[in-house]
N, C-alpha and C positions, 0 to 999 in steps of 0.2 A: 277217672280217679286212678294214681300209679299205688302200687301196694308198697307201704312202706311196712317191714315187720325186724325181728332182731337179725335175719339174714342180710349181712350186708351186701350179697350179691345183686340185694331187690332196689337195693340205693345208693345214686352215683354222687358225689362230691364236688364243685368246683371251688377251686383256689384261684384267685386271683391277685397278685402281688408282681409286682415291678423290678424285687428285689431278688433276685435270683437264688440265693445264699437261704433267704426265709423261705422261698418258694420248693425248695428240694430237701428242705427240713422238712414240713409241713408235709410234702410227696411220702417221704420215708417216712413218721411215724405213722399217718394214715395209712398206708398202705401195708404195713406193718399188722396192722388190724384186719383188712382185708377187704377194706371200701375201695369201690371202683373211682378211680379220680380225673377228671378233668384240670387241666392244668390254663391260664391265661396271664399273660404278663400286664394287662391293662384292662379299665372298662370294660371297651369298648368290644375287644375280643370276648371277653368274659361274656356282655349279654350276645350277642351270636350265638358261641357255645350254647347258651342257657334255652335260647329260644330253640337250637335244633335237636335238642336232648330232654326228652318229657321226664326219662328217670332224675333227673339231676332236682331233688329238693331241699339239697342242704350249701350254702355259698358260704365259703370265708374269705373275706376282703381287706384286704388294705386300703385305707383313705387316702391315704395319696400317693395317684397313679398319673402317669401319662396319657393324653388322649381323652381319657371320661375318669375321672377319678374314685375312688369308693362310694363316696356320696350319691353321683350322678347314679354308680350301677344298682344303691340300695332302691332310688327311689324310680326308676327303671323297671323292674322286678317288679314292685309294689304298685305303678300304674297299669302293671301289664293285665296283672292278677291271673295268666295262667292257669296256675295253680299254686298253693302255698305252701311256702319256701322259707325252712329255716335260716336268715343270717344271722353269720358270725364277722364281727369286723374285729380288725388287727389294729390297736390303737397301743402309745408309748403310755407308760405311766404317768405320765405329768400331764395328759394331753385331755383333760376333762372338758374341755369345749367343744371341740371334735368330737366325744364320744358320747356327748347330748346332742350334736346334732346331727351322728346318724341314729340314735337309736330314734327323733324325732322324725325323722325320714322313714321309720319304719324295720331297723334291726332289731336284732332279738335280743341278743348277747354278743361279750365282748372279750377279745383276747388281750392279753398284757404281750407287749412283743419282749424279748423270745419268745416265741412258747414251748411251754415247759410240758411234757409226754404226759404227763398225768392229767396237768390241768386240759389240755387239748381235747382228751378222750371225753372228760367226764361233761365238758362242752356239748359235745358229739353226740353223746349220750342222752343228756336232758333234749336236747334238740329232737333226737328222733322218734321218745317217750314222747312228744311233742304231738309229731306228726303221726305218731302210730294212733294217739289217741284222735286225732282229726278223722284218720282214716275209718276208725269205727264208726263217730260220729255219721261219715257220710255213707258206711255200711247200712247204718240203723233205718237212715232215709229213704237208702234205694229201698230196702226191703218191706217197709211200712209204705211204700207206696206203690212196691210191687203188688200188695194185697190190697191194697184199696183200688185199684184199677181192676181188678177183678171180681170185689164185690158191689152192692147196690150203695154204698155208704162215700157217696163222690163231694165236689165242693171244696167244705172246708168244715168236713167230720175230724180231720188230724188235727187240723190247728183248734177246733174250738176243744177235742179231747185233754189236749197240752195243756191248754188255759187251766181249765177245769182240774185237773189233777192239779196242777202247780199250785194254784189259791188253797185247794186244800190239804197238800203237803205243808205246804207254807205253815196255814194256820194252825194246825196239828203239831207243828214243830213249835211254834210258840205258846202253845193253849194245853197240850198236852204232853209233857215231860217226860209222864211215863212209856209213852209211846219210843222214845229213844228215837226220833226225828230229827237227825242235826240240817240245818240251812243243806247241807251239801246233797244229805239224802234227798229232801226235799226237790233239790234241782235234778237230780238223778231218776229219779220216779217220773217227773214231767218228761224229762228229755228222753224217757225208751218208754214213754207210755203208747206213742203212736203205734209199737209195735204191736202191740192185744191181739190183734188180730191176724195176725202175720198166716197162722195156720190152715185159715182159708184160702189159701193156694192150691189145698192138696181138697177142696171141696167141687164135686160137681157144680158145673153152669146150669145145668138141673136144678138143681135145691139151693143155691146161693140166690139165684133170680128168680124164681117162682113167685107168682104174683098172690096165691092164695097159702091157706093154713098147709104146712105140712103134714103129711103122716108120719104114723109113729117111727115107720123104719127111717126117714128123710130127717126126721129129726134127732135120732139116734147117730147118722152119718156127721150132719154138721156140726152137734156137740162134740164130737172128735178135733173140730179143731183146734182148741183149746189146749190138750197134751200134745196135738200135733208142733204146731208153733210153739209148748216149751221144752219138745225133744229138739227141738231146730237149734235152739236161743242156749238149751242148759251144755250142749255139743260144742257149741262157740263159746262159752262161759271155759270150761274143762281144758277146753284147750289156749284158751289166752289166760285163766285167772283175775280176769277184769270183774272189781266187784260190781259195779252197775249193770253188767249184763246180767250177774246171780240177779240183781233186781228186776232187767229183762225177763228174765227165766221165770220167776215167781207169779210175777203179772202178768204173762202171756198165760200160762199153765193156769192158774186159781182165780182169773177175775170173771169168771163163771159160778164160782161156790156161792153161798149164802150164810148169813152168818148163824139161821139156825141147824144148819147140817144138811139140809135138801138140794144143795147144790150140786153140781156136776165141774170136774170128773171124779173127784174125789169124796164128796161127801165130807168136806172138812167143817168146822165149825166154829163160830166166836175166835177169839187171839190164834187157834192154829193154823188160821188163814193168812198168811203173808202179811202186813199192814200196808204192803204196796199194792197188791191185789185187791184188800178191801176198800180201797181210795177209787182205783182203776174202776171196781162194781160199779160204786154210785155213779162216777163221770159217765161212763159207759151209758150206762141205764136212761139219766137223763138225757144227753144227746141223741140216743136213739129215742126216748117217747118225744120230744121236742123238736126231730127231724122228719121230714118228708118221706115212706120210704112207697118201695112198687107196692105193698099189700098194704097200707097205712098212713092215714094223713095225721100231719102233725099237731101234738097236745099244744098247749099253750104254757108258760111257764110256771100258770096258776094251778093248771090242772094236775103237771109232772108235780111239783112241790110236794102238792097233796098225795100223791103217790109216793114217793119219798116218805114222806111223812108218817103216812100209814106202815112201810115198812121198816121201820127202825126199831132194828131189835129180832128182825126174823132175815128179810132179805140182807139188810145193810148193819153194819158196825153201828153201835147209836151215837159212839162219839164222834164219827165219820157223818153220820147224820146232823150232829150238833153243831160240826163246824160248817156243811151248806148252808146252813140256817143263819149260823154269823156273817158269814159271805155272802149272802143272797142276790145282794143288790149288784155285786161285781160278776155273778154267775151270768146276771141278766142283761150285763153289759157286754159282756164275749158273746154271749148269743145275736144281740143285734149289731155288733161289729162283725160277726161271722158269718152272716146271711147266705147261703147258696142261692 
């Protein structure tokens, strides 16, 4: 994975265009900014360049080139799959057929030839908000999988965690209003839920894999890691301002609490619990009684329910509990599409 961030030293550019006059315009305001630039007068040179330059994740092309034309290099790029690569292609104003048929080949966005210093930047700009935000994405995965290979929780604990939040972001976001759940939050909650547990990195192979009941000091150690992974999560929050990680941060740190105050680490309670973190509790909870672990053979989805059920209102949120209950039947579907 190349780090793409607001330093443009971290991200190189190629230009490719035929046309000399566009090609040293395009040089100079780029460059201007202070992006590293690759320059190719055709295709064919362009993927070369692209293939021997891993920093290179953003192209601007012109469609018609000598040798391989813009077309051939978008969809080049996009069979290689690399890694992904914002294009920009160089289309005239009249030229709407060309410019559906590379963006159907797989460009992103489009320039108006000239181009004009402002519009170029702000191009540049969306492009690399693009990949900045890909790059968290694939941040979130190595590190959620960083800790799941060190705990007992292997398989397809991540993916069926995902689900499980999602359905009941989802339905929480239509069922309950007050909750201030937009669709987006919802997909945001799912997509940094895997991290929960992230903080179990910083836990003994001792007490992470221990086959029997802990003692009290073992269990005082690995309740830690809960603040541990949301001092990790709120550090990378602070420093990018990315809201979805504040939701990282919330859920890794709190989906330990309870919603009557007996939780850990904070002893929070009812609504002062995060609503991401009180989604993450339940998910949590039932995938671990409903999985296989070293000290514990798995409930059945009749037996969790009942669990759940019994707790609504002390361990879990009730309207968190109201909505597994509407979703049941799809909880019960990820679980046997998710079989370890």
């Amino acid at each position: 994975m190349d780090p793409v961030s607001e330093n443009s030293d971290m991200l190189s550019i190629l230009v490719a265009d035929d046309d000399e006059h566009q090609r040293v315009l395009l040089q100079m305001l780029l460059e201007k900014e202070g992006y590293n630039l690759f320059l190719a007068e055709d295709g064919e040179e362009a993927l070369k360049i692209y293939e021997a330059n891993p920093s290179i994740r953003l192209v601007i092309t012109d469609l018609e080139m000598p040798k391989m034309d813009g077309f051939g290099l978008v969809a080049s790029i996009r069979q290689q799959q690399l890694r992904y690569t914002y294009i920009i292609v160089l289309t005239s104003i009249d030229d709407k057929k060309s410019l559906i048929s590379a963006l159907s080949k797989g460009a992103d966005d489009f320039l108006i030839k000239p181009a004009m210093e402002e519009e170029l930047q702000l191009r540049v700009e969306n492009g690399i908000r693009l990949l900045r935000q890909q790059s968290q994405d694939e941040l979130i995965l190595a590190l959620a999988k960083l800790s799941e290979y060190r705990s007992d929780e292997t398989g397809f604990h991540l993916e069926r965690v995902q689900h499980y939040t999602h359905i009941l972001a989802m339905d929480l976001s239509d069922n309950c209003p007050e909750l201030k759940i937009t669709h987006t939050i919802a997909e945001e909650i799912a997509k940094v839920s895997p991290l929960h547990d992230i903080g179990k990195v910083a836990i003994p192979d001792s007490i992470l894999h221990k086959p029997g009941k802990l003692t009290n000091d073992e269990f005082d150690t690995m309740k830690k890691h809960a603040m541990i992974g949301g001092s990790i999560l709120e550090e990378i929050f602070i420093k990018t301002k990315s809201p979805y990680l504040k939701i990282a941060f919330e859920l890794t740190a709190y989906h330990h609490e309870k919603y009557n105050g007996t939780g850990y680490p904070s002893q929070l309670a009812g609504e002062s619990i995060p609503v991401a973190a009180r989604i993450m509790a339940l998910a949590d909870v039932y995938d671990a009684l409903t999985s296989k672990r070293c000290y514990k053979k798995s409930f059945t989805h009749e037996a969790a329910r009942n669990i759940i059920v019994q707790e609504r209102g002390e361990h879990f949120d009730p309207k968190v509990v109201d909505s597994f209950i509407r979703q049941e039947s799809n909880w019960n579907s990820i679980r046997d599409r998710y079989q370890d």
